[in-house]
N, C-alpha and C positions, 0 to 999 in steps of 0.2 A: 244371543249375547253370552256372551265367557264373562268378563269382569265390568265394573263401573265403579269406580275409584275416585275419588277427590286428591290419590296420591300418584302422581306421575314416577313415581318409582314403583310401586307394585303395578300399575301396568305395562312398564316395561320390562319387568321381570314375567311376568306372566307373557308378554308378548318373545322374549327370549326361551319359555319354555316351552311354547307353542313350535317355534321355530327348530331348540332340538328333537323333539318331537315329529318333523319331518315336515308338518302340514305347511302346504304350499302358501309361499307368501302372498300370489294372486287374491288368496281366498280367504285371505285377512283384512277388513274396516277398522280401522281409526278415528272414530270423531273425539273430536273438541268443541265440549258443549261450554262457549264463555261465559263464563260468568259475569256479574256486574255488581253493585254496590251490595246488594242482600241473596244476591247465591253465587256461591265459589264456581270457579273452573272445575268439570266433570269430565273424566275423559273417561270412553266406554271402546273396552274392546270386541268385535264381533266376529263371527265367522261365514262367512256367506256358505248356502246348504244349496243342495238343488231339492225342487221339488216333483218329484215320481206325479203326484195328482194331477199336477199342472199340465205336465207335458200329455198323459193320458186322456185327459180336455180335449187339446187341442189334436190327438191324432183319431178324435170319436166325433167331434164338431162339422156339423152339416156347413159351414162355413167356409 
């Protein structure tokens, strides 16, 4: 996770400094956590990673 904001302007400012930045947009999450009467709207920016473990699992696994 990068940011989680209750303010939909710093996360798109953070999501614009990612961007020049380089980091591919594929590799960019968005949610909108809604809110209701007793919690505000949270919007969380992320980055999806690969993970090295995982794949090293799967090419060691008798499976």
């Amino acid at each position: 996770m990068i940011v989680e904001t209750q303010d939909q302007a710093e996360m798109r400012t953070q999501l614009r400094r990612l961007r020049e930045a380089g980091v591919d947009g594929s590799m960019i999450r968005i949610d909108t956590l809604c809110g209701r009467l007793a919690l505000p709207t949270t919007y969380r920016l992320s980055r999806f990673v690969t993970d090295p473990g995982w794949e090293s699992e799967c090419e060691h696994s008798d499976h």
